[in-house]
Structures are given as C-alpha cells and as structure tokens.
C-alpha positions in Angstrom: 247.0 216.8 199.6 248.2 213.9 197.8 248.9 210.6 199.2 250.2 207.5 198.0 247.1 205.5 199.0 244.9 207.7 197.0 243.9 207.7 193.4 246.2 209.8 191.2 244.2 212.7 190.1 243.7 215.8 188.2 245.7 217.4 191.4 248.6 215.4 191.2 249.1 215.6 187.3 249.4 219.6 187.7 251.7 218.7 190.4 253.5 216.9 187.7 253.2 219.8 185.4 254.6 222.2 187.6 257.8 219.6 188.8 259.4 220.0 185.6 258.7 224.1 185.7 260.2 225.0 189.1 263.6 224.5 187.2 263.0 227.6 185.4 260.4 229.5 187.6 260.9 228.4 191.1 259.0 230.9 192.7 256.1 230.7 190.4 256.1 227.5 191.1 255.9 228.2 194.9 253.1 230.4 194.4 251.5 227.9 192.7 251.7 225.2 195.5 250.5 227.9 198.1 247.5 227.9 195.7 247.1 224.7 195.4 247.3 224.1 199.2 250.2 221.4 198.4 253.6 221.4 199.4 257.2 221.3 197.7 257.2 217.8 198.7 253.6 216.5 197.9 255.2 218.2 194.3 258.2 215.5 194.4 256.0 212.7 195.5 253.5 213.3 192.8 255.9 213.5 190.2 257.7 210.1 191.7 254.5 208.4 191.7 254.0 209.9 187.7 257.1 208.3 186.5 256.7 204.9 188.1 253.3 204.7 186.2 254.9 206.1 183.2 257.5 203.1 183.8 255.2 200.3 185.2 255.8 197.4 182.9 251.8 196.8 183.0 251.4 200.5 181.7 248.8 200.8 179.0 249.9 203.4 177.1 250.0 206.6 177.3 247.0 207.9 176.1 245.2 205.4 178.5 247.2 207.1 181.5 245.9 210.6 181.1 242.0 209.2 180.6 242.6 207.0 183.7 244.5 210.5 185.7 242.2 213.0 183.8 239.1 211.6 183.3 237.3 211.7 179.7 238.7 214.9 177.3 236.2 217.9 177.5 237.0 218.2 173.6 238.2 216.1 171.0 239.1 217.7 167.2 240.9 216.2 164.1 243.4 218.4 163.0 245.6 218.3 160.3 249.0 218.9 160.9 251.6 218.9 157.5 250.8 215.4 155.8 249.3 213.9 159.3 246.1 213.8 160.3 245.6 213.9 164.1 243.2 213.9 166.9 243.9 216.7 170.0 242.3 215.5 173.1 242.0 218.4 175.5 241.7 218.6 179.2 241.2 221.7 181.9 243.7 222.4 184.4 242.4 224.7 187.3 245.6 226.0 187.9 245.8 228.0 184.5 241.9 228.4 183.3 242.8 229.9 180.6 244.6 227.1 179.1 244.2 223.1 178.6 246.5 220.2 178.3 246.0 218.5 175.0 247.2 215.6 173.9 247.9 214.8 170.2 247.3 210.9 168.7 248.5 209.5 165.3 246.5 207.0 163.6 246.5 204.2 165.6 246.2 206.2 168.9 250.0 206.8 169.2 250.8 209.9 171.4 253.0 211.9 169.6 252.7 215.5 171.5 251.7 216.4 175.0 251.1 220.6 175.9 249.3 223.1 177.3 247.5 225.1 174.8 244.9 228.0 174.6 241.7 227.0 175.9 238.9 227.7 172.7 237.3 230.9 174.0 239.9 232.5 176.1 242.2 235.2 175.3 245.5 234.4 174.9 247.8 237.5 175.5 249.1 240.6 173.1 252.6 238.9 171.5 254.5 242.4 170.2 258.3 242.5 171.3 260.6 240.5 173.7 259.2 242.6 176.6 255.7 241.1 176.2 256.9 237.2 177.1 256.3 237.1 180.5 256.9 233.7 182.1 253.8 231.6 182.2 251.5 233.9 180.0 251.5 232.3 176.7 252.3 228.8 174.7 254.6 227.9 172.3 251.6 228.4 169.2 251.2 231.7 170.3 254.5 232.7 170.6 255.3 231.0 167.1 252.0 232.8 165.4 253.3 236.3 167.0 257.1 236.1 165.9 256.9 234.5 162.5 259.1 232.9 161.0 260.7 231.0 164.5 263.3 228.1 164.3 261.9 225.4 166.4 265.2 224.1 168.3 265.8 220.9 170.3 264.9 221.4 173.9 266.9 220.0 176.8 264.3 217.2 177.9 261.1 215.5 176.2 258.6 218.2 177.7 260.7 220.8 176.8 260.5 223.1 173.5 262.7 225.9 172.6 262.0 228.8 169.7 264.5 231.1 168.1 263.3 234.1 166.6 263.8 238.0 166.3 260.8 240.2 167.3 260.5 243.1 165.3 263.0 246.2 165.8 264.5 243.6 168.7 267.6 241.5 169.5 267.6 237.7 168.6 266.7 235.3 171.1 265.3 231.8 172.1 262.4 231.5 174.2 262.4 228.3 176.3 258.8 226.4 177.4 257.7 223.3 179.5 255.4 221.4 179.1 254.2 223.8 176.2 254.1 227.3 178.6 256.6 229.8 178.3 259.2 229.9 180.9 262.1 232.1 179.5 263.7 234.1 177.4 267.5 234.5 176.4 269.0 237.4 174.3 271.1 235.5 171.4 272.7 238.2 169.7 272.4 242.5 169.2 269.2 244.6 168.1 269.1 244.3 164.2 
C-alpha cells in the first residue's frame, strides 16, 4: 500500500488516475482499489501527495515528474499533429493493459497533453451506436474516429475532455472522459 515514506510509484500514479474518475464511476473505481489491494484512502493520500509534487516550488517540470514516478517511456514516436510536431511518450498501466498513458511534448519538451490511449497492438473495442460506450472501454481517439465529425467541448477540469456528436440513426449526445477514458454519456437532444 502506499505510504508517505516510500517512493511515489507506478501504484500511486494509477491511484492518481483513478482519484479524478471515482467522480463519475465510483464503483468502478472501488472495484478497482479491491484490485489493486489499496484502499479509498491510500486513493486520497496518493493523490494529495501527487498535487504537492505537482505544486512543489522545486518541481522540475512536468515531464521530469512522470520519468521520475514512471520510470523511462516503453515507446517514444514523433507525431504530427495539425502544424505541430510532437513527441508521445508512452507508459503501461497494469490496471488497464490494454491501454497506456502518454504524454505529448512540444518542441522544447513542453507538456502539452496527458491521456490514456490504446496501447499499439491491442484491440480497442467495436464503436457503432450510443449503446456501445460503456464506461471505461474506450478513449477519447477512438470515440472521435468511430462518431465522425465530434465537437470537441471544454471539459469541467484540466484532465477532463468532453465530445458532442450523433451516432448514426441515434440521439445527440456528449460523451464525457478523464484522464482520456470514457466515463459517460448524456443524451443532448431527440433521435434524428
């Protein structure tokens, strides 16, 4: 279990992850503790001990952070990404194994995205109608790629990302994600 005295770890950042999801899918996120053999309260002290590093007035950046929690990125790729050209750094996370946290740099090594995304290999699930976005199965590429054209809208914190979009033969609605993982999905409007 975590403790203050000990290293933060590849444990404690999923506890991170999933801090910010048990707003949305508390029992998932339960689930996921029992798995991880942590409890609600290892969760909270995890993510306390996240945000004073992300805080510390000696922090070194963020980039530096996840290297230093995560260890070295099992891939690194350019991509390119409009007019910008990017590096994605990519890490597992045990708790999902069919997805990995990437992290995507600017020129100059400024983080400018932090997600979980498809893991290169693995199969990322069959995107048809609303019915099909179960909570935790897919990420917000695949959900965009699936229901073409989406409106990216403003989500209600910085790991938070929000699509509107109208599957086919379906009613409008926004599908809400943290930390790049689906978590819900609110009907907008009627079946057009």
């Amino acid at each position: 279990m975590p403790q203050s005295a000990t290293p933060f770890g590849p444990l404690d950042f999923q506890l991170v992850l999933l801090r910010r999801m048990a707003d949305h899918q508390p029992a998932l996120v339960d689930d996921a503790c029992a798995e991880l053999g942590v409890s609600l309260a290892d969760m909270r002290e995890a993510n306390r001990r996240w945000q004073a590093m992300v805080r510390s007035p000696r922090s070194h950046g963020a980039l530096r952070r996840y290297r230093s929690v995560l260890g070295e990125p099992v891939a690194t790729v350019r991509r390119r990404i409009g007019d910008l050209e990017c590096e994605a750094r990519q890490w597992p996370v045990p708790l999902w194994p069919g997805l990995r946290f990437e992290v995507l740099t600017a020129p100059g090594g400024g983080v400018w995205n932090e997600w979980l995304v498809r893991a290169p290999g693995a199969a990322g699930p069959v995107l048809r109608t609303a019915e099909d976005l179960v909570p935790w199965s897919c990420t917000v590429d695949e959900v965009a790629r699936a229901f073409a054209p989406v409106r990216p809208l403003e989500g209600t914190a910085p790991t938070r990302w929000r699509l509107a979009f109208t599957p086919p033969g379906g009613r409008p609605c926004v599908a809400g994600f943290t930390w790049g993982l689906l978590q819900e999905v609110a009907y907008t409007g009627t079946a057009q």
